[in-house]
C-alpha positions in Angstrom: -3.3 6.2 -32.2 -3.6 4.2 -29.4 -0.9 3.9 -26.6 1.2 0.5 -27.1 3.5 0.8 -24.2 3.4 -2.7 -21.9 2.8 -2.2 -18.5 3.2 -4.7 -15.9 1.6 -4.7 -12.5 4.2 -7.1 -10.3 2.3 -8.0 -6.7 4.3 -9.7 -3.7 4.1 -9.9 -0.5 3.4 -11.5 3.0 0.9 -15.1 2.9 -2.4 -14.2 3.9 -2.2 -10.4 2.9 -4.4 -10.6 0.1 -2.3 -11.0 -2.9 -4.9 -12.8 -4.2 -7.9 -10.4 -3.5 -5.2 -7.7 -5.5 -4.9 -10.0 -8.8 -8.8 -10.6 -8.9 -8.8 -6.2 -8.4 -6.1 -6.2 -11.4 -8.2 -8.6 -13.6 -11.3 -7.2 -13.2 -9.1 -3.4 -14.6 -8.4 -5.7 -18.1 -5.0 -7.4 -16.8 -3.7 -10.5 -17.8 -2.9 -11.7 -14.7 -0.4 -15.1 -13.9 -0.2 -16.0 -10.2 3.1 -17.6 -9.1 5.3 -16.9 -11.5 8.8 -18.4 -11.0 11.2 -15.5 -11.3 13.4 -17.5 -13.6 10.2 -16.9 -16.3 9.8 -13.4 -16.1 11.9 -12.0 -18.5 10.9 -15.4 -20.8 7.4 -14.4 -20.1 7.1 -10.6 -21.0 9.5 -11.8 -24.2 6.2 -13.7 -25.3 3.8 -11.6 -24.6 5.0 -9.0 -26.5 5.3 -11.2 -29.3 1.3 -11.7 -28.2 0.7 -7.6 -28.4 -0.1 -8.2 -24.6 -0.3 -4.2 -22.9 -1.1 -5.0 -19.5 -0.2 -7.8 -17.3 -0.1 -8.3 -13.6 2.4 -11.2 -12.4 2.1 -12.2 -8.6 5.5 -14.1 -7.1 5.7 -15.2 -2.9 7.9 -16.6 -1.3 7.4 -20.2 -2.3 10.2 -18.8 -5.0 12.2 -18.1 -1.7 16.1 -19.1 -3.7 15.2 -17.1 -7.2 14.1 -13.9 -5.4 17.0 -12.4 -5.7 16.8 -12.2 -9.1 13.4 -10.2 -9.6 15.0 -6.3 -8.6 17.7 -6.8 -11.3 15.1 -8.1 -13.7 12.6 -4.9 -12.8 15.6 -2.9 -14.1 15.9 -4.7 -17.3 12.4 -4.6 -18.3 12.4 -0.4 -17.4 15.2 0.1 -19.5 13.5 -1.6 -22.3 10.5 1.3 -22.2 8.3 -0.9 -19.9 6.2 0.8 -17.2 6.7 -1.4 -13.9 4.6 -0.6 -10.9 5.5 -2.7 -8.0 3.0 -3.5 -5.2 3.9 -5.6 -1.8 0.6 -6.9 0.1 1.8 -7.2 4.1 0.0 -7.1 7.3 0.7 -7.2 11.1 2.0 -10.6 12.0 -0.7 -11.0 14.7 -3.7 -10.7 11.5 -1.7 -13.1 9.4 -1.5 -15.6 12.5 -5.7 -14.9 13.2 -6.1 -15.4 9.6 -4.1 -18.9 9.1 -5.9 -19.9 12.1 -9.2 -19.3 10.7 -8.9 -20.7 7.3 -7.0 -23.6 8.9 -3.9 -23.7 5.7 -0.8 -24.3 6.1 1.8 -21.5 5.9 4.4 -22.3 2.7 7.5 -22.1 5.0 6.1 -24.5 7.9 7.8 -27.4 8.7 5.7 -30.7 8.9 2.9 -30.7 11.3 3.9 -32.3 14.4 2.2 -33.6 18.1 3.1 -30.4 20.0 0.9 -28.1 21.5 -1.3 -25.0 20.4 1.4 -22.7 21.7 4.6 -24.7 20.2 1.9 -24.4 16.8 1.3 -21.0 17.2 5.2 -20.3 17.7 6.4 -22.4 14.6 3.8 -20.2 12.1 5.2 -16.5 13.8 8.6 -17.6 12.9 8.1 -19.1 9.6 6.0 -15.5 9.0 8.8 -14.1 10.7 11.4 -15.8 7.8 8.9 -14.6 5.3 9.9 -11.2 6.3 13.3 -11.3 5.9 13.3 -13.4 2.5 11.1 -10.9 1.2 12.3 -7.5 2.9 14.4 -6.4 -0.2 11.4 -6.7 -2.5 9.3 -4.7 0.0 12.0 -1.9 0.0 11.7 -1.5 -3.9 8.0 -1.6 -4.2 4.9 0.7 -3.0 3.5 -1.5 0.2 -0.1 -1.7 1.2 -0.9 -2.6 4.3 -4.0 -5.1 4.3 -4.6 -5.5 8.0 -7.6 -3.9 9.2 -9.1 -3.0 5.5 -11.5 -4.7 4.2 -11.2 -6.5 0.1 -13.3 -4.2 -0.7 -11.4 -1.3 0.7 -8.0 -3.0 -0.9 -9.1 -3.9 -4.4 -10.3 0.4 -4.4 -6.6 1.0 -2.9 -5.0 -1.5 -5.9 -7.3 -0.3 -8.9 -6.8 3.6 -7.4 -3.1 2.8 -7.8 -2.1 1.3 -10.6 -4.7 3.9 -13.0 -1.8 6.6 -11.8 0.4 6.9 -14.9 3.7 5.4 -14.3 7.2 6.9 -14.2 6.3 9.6 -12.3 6.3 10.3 -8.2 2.9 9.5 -6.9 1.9 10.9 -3.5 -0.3 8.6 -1.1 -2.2 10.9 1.7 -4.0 8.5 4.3 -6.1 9.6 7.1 -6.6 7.0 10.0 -6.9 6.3 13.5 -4.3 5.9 16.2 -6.8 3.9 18.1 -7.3 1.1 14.9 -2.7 1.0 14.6 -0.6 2.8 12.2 -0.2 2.2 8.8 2.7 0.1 8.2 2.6 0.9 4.5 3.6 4.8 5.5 6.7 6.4 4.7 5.8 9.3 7.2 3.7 9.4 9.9 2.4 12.7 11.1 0.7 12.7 14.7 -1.9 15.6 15.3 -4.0 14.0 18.1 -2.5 17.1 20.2 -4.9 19.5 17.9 -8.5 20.4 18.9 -10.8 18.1 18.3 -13.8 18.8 16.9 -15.5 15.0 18.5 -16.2 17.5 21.5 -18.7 19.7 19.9 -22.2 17.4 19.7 -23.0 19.6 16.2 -19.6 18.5 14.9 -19.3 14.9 16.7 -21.1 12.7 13.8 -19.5 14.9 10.9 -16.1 14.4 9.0 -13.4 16.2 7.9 -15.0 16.6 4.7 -18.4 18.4 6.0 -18.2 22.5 5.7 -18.7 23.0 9.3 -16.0 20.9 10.2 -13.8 22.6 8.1 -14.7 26.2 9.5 -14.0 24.6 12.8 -10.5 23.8 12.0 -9.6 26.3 9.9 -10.7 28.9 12.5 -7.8 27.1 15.1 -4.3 28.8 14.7 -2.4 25.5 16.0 -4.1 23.4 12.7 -2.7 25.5 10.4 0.7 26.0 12.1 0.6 21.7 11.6 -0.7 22.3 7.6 2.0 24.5 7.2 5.0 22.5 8.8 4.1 19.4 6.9 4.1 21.3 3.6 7.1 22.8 4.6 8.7 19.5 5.2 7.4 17.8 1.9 8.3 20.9 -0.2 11.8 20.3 0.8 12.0 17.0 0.7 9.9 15.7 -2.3 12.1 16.5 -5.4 15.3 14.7 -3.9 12.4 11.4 -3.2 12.0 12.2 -7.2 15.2 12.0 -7.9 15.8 8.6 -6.2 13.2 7.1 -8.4 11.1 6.3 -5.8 7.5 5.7 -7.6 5.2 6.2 -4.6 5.4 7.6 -1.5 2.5 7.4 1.4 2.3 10.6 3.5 0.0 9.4 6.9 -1.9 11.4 9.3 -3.6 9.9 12.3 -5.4 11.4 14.6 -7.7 9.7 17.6 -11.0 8.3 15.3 -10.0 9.1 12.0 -12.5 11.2 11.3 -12.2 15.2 11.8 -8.4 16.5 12.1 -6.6 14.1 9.9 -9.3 13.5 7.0 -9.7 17.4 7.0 -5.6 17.5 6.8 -5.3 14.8 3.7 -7.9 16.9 2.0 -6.1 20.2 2.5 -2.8 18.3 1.3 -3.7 16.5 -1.8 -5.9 20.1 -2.8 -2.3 22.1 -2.0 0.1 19.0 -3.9 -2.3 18.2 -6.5 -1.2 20.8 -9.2 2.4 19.7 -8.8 2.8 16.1 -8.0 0.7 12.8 -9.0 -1.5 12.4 -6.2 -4.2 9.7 -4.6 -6.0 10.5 -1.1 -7.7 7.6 0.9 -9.6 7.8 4.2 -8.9 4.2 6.2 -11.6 4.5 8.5 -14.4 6.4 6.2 -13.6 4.1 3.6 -14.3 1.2 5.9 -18.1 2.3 6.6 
């Protein structure tokens, strides 16, 4: 018999992140997707489409709904209680790509404040703090929900991330491991951060250079070096202890980052080593920034 539970895919987040490129990502996976819902229809609108039979719909809010808001986290609650499966998803991105990005497209951020005479700078200044507002309006919202951080990925890259996500069953802890590169900015979707650059680096052997983490020699290579698996040892260590208490505070994803100088060797061979050591026990997705850029 087939499964009848409703699942609902809600996706917020900063202007400009790519909320949009998500909902496309979510209707192409069979969702019925409604893009700026006001939050005062939500519970009005699932109510109806369960009337419908609907299964699977995505719902995208912003902040153009800046005053109702407040609402949505209570509302979330309501719809779990009922036996809904809610996955939460917050688009955001460093407020230097959201400026490039208004700037090239040339449109007009929803908090602005009418276009005036003054300069490129004064322009410039008035769209940070209106992005800068954005934040805090929707900073409680980001705290509930598993946040993706769209600035140096491509659509591409994020619709894989979004359909990768939302296919993990619901309910249950999912661990994120990301490999990426110091050199390209941290994650800002990461709830740890783990730094290896001090490890060797395989970059300095020319038989090694052009592979990845992923490549067997590679792999022999790191595995031979005591101080890598001290560093694969501490962060299961830390995880082990710490994972069932994230559990228990209903936390529905949590994104485990390692960076190391390109991307490539240490931390990709590390992701691969923890998602093969937290598979059995735990939910869990891997993704490769910089590889998956290529």
């Amino acid at each position: 018999m087939a499964d009848t539970t409703m699942e609902i895919v809600l996706i917020t987040g900063m202007s400009g992140s790519g909320k949009s490129v998500a909902l496309h990502a979510l209707e192409d996976a069979g969702y019925y997707c409604v893009d700026n819902l006001p939050p005062e229809l939500l519970l009005p609108f699932v109510e109806l489409e369960q009337k419908h039979q609907a299964h699977r719909l995505a719902i995208a809010m912003d902040v153009r709904s800046a005053t109702s808001l407040p609402q949505v986290p209570q509302q979330l609650q309501a719809l779990r209680a009922q036996g809904i499966v809610v996955k939460s998803l917050f688009l955001d991105a460093t407020t230097d790509t959201l400026v490039r990005r208004y700037s090239e497209t040339r449109r007009k951020h929803p908090l602005s404040q009418n276009s005036s005479d003054h300069g490129v700078q004064d322009e410039r200044r008035a769209l940070v703090d209106a992005i800068e507002l954005e934040r805090e309006l929707l900073a409680a919202l980001r705290e509930q929900a598993h946040v993706i951080d769209s600035s140096i990925i491509r659509p591409a890259q994020l619709q894989g991330y979004v359909k990768t996500l939302i296919a993990a069953p619901g309910g249950q802890l999912t661990l994120v491991f990301e490999s990426f590169a110091f050199k390209r900015g941290v994650p800002s979707d990461a709830d740890y951060v783990f730094d290896v650059r001090m490890l060797p680096n395989p970059h300095y052997d020319p038989e090694l250079k052009h592979l990845t983490g992923r490549d067997q020699p590679v792999i022999d290579f790191l595995q031979a070096q005591p101080d890598v698996d001290l560093m694969l040892h501490h962060i299961i260590h830390f995880l082990e202890n710490w994972l069932d208490a994230l559990a228990r505070d209903h936390r529905s994803y949590v994104t485990v980052a390692i960076g190391c100088t390109g991307g490539q060797h240490r931390s990709v061979y590390l992701v691969e080593k923890l998602a093969q050591r937290f598979g059995p026990e735990w939910i869990t997705l891997k993704r490769h920034r910089e590889m998956d850029a290529r």
